[in-house]
NUTI-475663 format. One record per residue (C-alpha): z, x, y; residue number from 1. Coordinates in steps of 0.05 Angstrom, whole numbers. Layout:
// residues N
<atom><up>Z</up><east>X</east><north>Y</north><pos>NUM</pos></atom>
...
***
This chain:
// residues 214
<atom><up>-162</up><east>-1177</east><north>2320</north><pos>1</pos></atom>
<atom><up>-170</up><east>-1113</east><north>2357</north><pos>2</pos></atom>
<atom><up>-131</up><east>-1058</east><north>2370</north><pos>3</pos></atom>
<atom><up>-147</up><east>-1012</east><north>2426</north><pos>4</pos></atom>
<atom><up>-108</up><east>-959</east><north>2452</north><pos>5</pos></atom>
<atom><up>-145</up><east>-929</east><north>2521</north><pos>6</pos></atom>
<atom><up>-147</up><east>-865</east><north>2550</north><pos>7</pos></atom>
<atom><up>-111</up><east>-830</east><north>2596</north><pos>8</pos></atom>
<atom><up>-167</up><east>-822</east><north>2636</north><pos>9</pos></atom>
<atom><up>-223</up><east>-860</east><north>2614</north><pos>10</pos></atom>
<atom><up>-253</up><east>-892</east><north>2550</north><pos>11</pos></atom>
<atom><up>-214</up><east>-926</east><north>2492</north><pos>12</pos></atom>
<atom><up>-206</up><east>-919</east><north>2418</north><pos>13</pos></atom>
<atom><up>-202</up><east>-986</east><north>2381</north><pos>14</pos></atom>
<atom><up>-176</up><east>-1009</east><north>2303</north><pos>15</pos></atom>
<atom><up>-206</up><east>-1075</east><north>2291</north><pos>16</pos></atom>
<atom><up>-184</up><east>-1109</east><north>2220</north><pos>17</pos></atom>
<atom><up>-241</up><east>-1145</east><north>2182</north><pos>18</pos></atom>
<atom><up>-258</up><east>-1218</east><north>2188</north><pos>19</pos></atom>
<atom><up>-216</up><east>-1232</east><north>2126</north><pos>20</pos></atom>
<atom><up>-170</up><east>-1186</east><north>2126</north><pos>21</pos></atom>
<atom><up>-117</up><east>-1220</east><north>2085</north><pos>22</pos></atom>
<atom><up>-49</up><east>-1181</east><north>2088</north><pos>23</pos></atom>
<atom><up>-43</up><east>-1106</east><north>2092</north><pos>24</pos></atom>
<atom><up>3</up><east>-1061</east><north>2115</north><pos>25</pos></atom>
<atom><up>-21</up><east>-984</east><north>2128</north><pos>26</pos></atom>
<atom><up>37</up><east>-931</east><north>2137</north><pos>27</pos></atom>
<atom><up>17</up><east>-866</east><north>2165</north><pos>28</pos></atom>
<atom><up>49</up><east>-804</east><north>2145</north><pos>29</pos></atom>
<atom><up>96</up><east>-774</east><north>2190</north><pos>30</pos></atom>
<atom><up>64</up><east>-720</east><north>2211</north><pos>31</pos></atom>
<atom><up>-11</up><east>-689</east><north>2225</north><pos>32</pos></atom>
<atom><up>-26</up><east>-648</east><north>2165</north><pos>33</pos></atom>
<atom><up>-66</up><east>-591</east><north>2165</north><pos>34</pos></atom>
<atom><up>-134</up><east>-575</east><north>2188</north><pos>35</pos></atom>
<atom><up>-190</up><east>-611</east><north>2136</north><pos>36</pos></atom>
<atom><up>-143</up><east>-657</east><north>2108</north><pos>37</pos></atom>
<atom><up>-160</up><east>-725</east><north>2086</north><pos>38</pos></atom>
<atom><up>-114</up><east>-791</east><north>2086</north><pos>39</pos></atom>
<atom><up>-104</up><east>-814</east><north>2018</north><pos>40</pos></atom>
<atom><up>-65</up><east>-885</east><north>1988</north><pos>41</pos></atom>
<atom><up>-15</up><east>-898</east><north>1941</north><pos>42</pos></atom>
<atom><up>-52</up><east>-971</east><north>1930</north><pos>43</pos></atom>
<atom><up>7</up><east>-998</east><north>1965</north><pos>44</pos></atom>
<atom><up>-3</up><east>-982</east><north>2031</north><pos>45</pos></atom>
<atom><up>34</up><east>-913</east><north>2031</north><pos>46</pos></atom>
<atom><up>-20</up><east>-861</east><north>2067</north><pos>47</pos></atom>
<atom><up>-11</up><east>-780</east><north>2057</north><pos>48</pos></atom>
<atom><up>-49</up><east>-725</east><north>2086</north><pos>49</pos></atom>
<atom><up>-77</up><east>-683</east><north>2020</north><pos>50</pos></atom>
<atom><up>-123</up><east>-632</east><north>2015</north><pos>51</pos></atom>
<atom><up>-193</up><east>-645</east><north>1973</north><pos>52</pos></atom>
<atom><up>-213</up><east>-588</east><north>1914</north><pos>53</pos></atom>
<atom><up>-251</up><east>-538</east><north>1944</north><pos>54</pos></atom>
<atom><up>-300</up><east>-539</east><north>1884</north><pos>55</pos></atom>
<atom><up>-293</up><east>-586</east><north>1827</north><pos>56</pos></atom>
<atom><up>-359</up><east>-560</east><north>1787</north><pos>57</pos></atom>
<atom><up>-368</up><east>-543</east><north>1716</north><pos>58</pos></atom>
<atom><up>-367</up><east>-498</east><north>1676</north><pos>59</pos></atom>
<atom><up>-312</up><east>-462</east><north>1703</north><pos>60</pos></atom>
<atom><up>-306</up><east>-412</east><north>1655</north><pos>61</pos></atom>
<atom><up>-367</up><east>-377</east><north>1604</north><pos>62</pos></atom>
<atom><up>-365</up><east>-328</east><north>1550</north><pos>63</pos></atom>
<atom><up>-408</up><east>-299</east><north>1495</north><pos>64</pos></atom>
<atom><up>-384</up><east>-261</east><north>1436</north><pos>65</pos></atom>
<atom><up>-429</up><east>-223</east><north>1381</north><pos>66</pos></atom>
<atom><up>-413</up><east>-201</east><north>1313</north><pos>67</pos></atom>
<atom><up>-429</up><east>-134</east><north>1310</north><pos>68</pos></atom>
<atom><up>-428</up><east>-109</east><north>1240</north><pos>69</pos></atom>
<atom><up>-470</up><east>-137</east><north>1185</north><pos>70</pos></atom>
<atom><up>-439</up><east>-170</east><north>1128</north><pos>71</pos></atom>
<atom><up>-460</up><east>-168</east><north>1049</north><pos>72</pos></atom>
<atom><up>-406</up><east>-220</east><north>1029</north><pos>73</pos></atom>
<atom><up>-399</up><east>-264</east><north>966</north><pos>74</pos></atom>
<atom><up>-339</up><east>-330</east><north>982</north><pos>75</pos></atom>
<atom><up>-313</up><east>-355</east><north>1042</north><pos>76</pos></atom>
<atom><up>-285</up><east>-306</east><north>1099</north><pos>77</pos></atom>
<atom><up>-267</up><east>-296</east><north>1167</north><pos>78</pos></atom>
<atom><up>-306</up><east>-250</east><north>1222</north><pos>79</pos></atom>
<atom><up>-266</up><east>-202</east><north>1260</north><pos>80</pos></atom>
<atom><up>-311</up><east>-155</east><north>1286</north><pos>81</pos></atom>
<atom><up>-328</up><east>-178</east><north>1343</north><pos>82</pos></atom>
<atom><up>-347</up><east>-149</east><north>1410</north><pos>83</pos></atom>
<atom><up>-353</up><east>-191</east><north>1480</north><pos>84</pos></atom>
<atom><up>-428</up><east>-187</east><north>1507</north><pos>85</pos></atom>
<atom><up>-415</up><east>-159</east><north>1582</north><pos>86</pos></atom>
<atom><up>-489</up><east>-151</east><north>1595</north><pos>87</pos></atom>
<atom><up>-515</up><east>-186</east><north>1660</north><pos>88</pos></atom>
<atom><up>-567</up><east>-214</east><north>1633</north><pos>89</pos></atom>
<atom><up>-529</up><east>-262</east><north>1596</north><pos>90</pos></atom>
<atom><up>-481</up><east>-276</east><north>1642</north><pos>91</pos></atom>
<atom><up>-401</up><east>-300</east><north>1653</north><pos>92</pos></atom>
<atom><up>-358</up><east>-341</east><north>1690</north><pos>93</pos></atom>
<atom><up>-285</up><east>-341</east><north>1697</north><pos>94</pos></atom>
<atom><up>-235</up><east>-305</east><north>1652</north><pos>95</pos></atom>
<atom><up>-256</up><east>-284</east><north>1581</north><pos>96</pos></atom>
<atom><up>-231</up><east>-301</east><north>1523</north><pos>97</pos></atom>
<atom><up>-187</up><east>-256</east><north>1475</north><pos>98</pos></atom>
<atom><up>-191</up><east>-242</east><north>1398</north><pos>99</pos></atom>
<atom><up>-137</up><east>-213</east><north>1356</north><pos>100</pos></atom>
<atom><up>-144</up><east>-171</east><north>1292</north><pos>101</pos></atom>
<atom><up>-150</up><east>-229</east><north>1250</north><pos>102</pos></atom>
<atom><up>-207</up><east>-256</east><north>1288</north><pos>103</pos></atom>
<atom><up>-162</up><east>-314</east><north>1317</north><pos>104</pos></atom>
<atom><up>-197</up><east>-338</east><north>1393</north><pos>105</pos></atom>
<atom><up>-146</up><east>-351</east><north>1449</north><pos>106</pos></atom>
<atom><up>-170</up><east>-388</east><north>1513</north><pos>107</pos></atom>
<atom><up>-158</up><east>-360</east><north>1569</north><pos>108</pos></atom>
<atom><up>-138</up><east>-442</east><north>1601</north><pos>109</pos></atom>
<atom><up>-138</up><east>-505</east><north>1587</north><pos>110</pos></atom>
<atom><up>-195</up><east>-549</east><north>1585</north><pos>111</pos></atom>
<atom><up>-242</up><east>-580</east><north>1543</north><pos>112</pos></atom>
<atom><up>-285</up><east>-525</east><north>1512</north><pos>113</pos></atom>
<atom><up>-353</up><east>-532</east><north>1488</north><pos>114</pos></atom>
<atom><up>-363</up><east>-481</east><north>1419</north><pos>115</pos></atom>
<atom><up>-428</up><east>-461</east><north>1400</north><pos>116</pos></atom>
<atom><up>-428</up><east>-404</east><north>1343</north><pos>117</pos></atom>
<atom><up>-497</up><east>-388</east><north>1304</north><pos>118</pos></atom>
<atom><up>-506</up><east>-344</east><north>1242</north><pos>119</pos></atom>
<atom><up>-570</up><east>-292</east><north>1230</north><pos>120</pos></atom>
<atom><up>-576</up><east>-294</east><north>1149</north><pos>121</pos></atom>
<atom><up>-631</up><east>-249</east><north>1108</north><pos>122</pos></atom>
<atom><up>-648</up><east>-224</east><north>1040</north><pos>123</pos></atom>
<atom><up>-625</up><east>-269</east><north>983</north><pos>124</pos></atom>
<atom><up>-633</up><east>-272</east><north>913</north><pos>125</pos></atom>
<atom><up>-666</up><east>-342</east><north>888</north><pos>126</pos></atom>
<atom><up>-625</up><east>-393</east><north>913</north><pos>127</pos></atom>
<atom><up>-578</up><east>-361</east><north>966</north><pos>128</pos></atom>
<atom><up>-543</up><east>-401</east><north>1020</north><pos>129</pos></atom>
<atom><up>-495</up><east>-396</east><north>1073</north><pos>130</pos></atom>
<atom><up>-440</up><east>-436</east><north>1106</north><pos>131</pos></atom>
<atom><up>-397</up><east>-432</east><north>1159</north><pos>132</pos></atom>
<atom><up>-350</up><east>-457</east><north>1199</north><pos>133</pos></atom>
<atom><up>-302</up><east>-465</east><north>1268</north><pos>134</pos></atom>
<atom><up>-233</up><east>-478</east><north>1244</north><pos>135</pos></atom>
<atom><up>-189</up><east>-490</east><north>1296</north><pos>136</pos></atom>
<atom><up>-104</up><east>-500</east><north>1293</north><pos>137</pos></atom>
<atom><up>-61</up><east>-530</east><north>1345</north><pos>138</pos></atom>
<atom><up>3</up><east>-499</east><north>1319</north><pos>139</pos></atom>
<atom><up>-12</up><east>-415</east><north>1331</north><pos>140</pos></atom>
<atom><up>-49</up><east>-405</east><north>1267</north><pos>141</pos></atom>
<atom><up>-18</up><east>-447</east><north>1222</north><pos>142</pos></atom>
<atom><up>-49</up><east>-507</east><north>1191</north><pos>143</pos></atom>
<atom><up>-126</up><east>-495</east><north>1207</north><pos>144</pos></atom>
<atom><up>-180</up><east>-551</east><north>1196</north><pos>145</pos></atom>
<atom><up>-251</up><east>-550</east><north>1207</north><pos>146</pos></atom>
<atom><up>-271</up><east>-573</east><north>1278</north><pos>147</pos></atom>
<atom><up>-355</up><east>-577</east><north>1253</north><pos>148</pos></atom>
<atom><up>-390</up><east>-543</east><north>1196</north><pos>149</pos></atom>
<atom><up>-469</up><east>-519</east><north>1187</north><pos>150</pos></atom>
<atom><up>-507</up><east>-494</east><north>1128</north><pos>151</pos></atom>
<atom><up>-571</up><east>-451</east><north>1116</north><pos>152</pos></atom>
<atom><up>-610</up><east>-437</east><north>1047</north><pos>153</pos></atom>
<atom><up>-655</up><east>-383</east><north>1029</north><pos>154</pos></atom>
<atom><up>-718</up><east>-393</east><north>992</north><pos>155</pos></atom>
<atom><up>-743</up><east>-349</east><north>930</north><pos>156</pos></atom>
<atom><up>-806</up><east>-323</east><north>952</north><pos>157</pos></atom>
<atom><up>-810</up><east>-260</east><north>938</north><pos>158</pos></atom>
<atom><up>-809</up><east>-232</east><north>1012</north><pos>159</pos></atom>
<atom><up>-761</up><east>-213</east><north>1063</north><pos>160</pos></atom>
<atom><up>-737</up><east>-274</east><north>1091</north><pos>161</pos></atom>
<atom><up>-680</up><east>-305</east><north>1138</north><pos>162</pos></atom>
<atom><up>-642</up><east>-367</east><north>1146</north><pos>163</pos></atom>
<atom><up>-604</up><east>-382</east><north>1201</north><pos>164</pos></atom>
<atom><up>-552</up><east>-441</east><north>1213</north><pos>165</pos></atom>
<atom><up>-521</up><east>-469</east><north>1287</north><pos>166</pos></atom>
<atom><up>-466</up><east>-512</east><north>1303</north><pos>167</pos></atom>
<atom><up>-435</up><east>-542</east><north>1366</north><pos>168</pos></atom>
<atom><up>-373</up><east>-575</east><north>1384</north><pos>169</pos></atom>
<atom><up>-327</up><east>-594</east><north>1434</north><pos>170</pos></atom>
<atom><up>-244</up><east>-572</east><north>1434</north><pos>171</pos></atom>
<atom><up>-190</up><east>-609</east><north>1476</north><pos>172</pos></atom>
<atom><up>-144</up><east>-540</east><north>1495</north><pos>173</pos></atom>
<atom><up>-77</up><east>-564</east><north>1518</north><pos>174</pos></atom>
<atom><up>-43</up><east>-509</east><north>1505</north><pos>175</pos></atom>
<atom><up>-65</up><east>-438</east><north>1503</north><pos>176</pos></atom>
<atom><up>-13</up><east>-411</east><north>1456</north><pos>177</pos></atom>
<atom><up>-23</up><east>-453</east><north>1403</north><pos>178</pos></atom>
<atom><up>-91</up><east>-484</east><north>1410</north><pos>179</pos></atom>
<atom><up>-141</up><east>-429</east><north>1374</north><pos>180</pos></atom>
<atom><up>-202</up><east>-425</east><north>1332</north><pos>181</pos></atom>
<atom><up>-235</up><east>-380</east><north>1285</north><pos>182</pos></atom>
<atom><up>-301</up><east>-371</east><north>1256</north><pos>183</pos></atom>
<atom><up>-310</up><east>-377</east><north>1178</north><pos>184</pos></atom>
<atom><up>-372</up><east>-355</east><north>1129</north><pos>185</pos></atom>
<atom><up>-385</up><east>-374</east><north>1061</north><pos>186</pos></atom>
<atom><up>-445</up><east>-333</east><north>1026</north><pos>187</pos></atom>
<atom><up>-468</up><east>-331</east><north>952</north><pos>188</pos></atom>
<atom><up>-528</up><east>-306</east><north>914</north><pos>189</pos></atom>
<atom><up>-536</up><east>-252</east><north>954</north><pos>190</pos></atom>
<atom><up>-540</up><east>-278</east><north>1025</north><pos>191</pos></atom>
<atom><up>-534</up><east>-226</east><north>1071</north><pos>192</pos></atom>
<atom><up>-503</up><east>-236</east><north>1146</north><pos>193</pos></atom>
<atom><up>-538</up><east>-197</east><north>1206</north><pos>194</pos></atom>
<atom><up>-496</up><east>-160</east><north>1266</north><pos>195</pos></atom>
<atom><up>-516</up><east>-144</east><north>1327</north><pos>196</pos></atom>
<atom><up>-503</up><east>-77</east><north>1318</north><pos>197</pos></atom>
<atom><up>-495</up><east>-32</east><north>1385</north><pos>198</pos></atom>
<atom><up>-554</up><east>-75</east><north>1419</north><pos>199</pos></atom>
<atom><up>-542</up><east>-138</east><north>1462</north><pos>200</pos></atom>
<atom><up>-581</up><east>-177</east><north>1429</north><pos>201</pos></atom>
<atom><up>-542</up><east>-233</east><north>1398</north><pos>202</pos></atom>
<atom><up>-556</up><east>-248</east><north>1319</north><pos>203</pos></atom>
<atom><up>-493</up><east>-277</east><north>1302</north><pos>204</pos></atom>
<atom><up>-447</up><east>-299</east><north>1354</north><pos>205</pos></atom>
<atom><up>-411</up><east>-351</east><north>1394</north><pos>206</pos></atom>
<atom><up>-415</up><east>-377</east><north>1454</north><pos>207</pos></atom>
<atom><up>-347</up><east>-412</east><north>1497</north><pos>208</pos></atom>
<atom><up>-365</up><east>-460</east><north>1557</north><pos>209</pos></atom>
<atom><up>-300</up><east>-497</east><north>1592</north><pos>210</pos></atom>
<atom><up>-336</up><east>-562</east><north>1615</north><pos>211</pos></atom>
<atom><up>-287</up><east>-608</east><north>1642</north><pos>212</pos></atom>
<atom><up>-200</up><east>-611</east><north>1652</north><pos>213</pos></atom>
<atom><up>-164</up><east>-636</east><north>1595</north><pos>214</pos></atom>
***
């Protein structure tokens, strides 16, 4: 069955239904929307005027982070000097993320947030190693836990040498005022961990990518 609603003048406009069309009822909205709006459904028949994202891709948001003082630790601790990388070449997108004294992260949205945090290590005595860590806590600092871990050794050779250890991870950020992270070292025998220093160049650092909506 056809439809077909003619012109005032000339021509027509025609709604035909398929062949087996079974049984459907379409109710318009009750007005005419706006310019570049689309008709969406319910699934029961109920149409709307609504208007499509103007740009759904990701990442939406980018940000890199350096340590920038070099670190002769022995036992576990927690970096906190840290400096945002706001050269060009590296490039950002969206709003940055913010650090507090303790060297707690706070995201800047929600999302799910792709981690990636590296360490530089150097000059240990016979059997040095590092580890690290990104803790993360969903209650404003309290009750952290280890979102991934990575570890590095150093041989005894004799020589200068270097060791360097990479993690990545994902984080589902649901809340910006509770859900945080932090970035943990562990070095013994000597292991030594490199900064960046007043150059751009990143040794030891992280690296924040939003990558989808949580």
């Amino acid at each position: 069955m056809t439809l077909k609603l003619v012109g005032s003048t000339s021509g027509h406009t025609a709604i035909e239904a398929p062949a087996s069309a079974g049984s459907n009822t379409l109710v318009l909205p009750p007005n005419n929307g706006t310019a570049g709006q689309v008709l969406q459904t319910d699934g029961n028949g109920n149409l709307s005027w609504v208007t499509l994202p103007t740009d759904t891709s990701f990442p939406t948001h980018l940000d890199i982070w350096m340590l920038t003082t070099g670190k002769n630790w022995s036992g576990t601790n927690t970096f906190t000097d840290w400096a945002r990388i706001t050269s060009q070449s590296y490039g950002q997108i969206g709003a940055a993320m913010t650090m507090n004294g303790s060297g707690v992260f706070t995201f800047p949205t929600p999302g799910i947030w792709e981690i990636y945090y590296q360490t530089f290590v150097y000059d240990g005595t016979p059997n040095a190693y590092s580890w690290a860590w990104i803790d993360k806590t969903i209650n404003d600092g309290s009750n952290w836990s280890s979102l991934v871990e990575a570890a590095c050794s150093i041989p005894d050779d004799n020589q200068d040498v270097y060791g360097h250890s990479s993690m990545l991870c994902t984080f589902d950020v649901t809340n910006v005022s509770n859900h945080k992270v932090r970035f943990k070292i562990a070095n013994e025998q000597g292991a030594q961990i490199a900064g960046s220093g007043s150059g751009a160049t990143l040794k030891t650092g992280a690296i924040f990518k939003r990558i989808g909506d949580t």
